[in-house]
N, C-alpha and C positions, 0 to 999 in steps of 0.2 A: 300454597301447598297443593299437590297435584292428586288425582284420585286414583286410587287404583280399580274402585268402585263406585257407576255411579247408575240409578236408574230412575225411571219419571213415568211414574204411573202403569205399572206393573199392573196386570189386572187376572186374575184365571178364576170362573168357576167350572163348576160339575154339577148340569140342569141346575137347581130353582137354587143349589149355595152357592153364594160368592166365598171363597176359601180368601184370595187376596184382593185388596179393594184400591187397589192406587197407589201402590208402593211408592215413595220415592227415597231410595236409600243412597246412600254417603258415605265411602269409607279412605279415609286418605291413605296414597302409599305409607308404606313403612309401618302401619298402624300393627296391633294385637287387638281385633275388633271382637267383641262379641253381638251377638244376636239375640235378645234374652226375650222370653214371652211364655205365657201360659200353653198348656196344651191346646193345640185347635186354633193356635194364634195364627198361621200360616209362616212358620218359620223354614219348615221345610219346601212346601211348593215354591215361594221365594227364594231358596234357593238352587232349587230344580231348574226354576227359570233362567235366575243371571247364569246358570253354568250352562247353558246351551240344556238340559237333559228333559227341558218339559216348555213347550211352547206355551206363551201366554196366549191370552184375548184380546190384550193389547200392551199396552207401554213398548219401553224400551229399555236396555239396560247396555253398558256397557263396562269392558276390562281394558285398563290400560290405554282409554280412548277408543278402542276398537268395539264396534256394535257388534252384539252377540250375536245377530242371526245376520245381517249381511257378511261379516269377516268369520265365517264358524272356525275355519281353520287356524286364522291369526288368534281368536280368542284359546281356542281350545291346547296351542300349542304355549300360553301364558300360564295355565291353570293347571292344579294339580286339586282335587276331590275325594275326599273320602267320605261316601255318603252312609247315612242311617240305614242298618237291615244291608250291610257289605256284603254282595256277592263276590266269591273266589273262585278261581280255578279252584277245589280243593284235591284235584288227582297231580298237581303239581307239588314239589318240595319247594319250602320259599324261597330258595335260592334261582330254582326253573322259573319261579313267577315272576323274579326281578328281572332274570333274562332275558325272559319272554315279553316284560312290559317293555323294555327297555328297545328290546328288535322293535316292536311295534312303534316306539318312538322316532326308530331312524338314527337312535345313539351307535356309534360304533361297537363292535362287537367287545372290544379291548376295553372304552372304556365304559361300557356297561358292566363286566366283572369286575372291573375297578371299583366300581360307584356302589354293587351290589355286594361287593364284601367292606365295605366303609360300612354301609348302610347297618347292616345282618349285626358287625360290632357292635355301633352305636345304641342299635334297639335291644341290646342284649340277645339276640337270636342266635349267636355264632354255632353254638350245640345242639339248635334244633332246624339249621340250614340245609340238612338234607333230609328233614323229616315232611312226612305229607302234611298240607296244609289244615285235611281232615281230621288231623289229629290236634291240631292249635287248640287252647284254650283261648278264650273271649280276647283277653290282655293281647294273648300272642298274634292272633287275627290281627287287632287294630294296631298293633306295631308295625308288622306286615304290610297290611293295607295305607299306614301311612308312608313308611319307605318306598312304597309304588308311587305313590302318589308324587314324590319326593325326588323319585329317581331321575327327572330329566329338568331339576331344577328349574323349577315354574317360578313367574314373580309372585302369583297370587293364590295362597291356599286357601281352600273351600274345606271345611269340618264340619257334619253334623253330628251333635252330642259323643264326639270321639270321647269320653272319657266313660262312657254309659256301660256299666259294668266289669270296668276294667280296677284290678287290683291296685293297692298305692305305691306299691313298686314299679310295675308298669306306667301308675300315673303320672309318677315323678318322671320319668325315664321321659314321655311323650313331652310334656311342660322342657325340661332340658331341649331338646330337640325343635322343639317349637321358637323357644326362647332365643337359640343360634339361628334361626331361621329369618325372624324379624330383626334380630342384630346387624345382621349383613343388608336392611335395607327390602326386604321383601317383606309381603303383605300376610295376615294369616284371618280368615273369618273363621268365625266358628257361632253354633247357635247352642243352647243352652235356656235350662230352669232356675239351673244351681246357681243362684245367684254370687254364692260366697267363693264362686270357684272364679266366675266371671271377674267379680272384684279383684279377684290376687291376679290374675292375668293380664288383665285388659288396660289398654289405655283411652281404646274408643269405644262406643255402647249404645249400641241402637236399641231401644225397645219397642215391640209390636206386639198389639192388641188389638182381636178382631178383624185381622184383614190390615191395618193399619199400622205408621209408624208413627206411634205416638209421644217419642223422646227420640235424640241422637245429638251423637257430642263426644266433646272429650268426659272421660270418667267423671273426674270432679265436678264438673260439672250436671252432668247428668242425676247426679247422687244428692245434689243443693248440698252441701253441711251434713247430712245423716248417712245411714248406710245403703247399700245400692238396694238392697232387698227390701229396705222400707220407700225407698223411693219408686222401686218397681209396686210395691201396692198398692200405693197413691194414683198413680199412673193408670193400671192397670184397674182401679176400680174392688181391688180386695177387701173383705172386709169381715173381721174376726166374727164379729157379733154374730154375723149370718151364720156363720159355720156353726157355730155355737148351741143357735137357736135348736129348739126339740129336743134338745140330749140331755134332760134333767135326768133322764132313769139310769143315763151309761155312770158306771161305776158305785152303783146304790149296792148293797152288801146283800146276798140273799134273804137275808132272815125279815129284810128292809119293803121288802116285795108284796105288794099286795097279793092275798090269797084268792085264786079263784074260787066261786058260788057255785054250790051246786042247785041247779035247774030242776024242775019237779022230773023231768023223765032221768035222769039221772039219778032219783031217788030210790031204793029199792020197793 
């Protein structure tokens, strides 16, 4: 099986924290991979880095066999991205922004409007295609934002938390789309918390914890027999009890409450 992703020792801090500590990540073509880890897990700088958008300290990483920083061209012309905290043109209509990613791609002018009214359909945008993008709601944004991404047919999509606020019509709408996207044989990462989102999706599943990759795999496997969310636990070191501890008072009934004492200067 061939990779569509692979990297060896990724490494980035910021002064005295290490954010990623020696990535080495694995994601075979054709895969629906997720990315799953606590917050602070270095999900995102990971993949700042494989996308060419943030130099490490060290490793390497590569797409489609090509090295991300010697080939940035050949990598960057494989990938399609849509990162966390999406900036847009937003004085464009979505329909200008397809246009306009699509010229910047070097796709022909013709069939860029081709690709950009498929697209505008498929995300249910057709009625708000010549609306400004300033006016999109979260849902609309990340539809948008992934038909760009989309538009010059990449082998290998890059996601972070796309589904982060988005309504479940829009969510389903993104999942279809995604779904037709790894059908055809093309790659799709995405990183993620929700673990029960990852399970219905995924087939591959790398989980990171602390700078590290501390699980990766096919699904079932990953998961041993149980559910992915209790095996991300395990893994990850969670542990209910802790949470728990000190909270004997949450949920006590008012009447339940110890009275506070009045103090002698409080006395009249």
């Amino acid at each position: 099986m061939t990779d569509a992703v692979r990297s060896h020792g990724l490494y980035k801090r910021y002064g005295a924290q290490v954010a990623v500590a020696g990535v080495d990540l694995v994601v075979p073509a054709g895969s629906f991979a997720g990315l799953v880890g606590p917050n602070g897990a270095g999900k995102t700088t990971t993949l700042s880095m494989i996308t060419g958008l943030l130099r490490p300290d060290g490793g390497q990483a590569a797409i489609d066999g090509f090295d991300v920083w010697r080939d940035p061209v050949a990598v960057k012309a494989r990938i399609g991205v849509l990162p966390e905290g999406l900036r847009l043109f937003e004085r464009l209509s979505g329909r200008e922004l397809l246009l306009y990613n699509g010229r910047l791609r070097g796709i022909p002018k013709a069939d860029v409007e081709q690709r950009a009214g498929e697209l505008l359909a498929v995300m249910d945008l057709t009625e708000a295609a010549d609306k400004l993008v300033v006016d999109y709601s979260t849902g609309m944004r990340k539809k948008i934002g992934l038909a760009a991404a989309l538009l010059h047919n990449p082998s290998v999509l890059f996601l972070d938390e796309p589904f982060e606020g988005v309504d479940p019509v829009s969510s389903n709408i993104l999942t279809d789309v995604l779904r037709r996207f790894t059908a055809s044989g093309s790659t799709v990462i995405f990183s993620s918390h929700v673990m029960d989102l990852v399970e219905r999706l995924c087939d591959w599943v790398s989980v990171m914890s602390g700078g590290h990759i501390v699980a990766q795999g096919p699904l079932e496997q990953v998961r041993g027999g149980s559910s992915l969310n209790e095996a991300f636990m395990r893994l990850v070191g969670g542990s209910r009890a802790d949470g728990e501890a000190g909270l004997t008072w949450l949920g006590a009934k008012h009447g339940d409450q110890p009275q506070a004492t009045a103090t002698p200067q409080d006395t009249p």
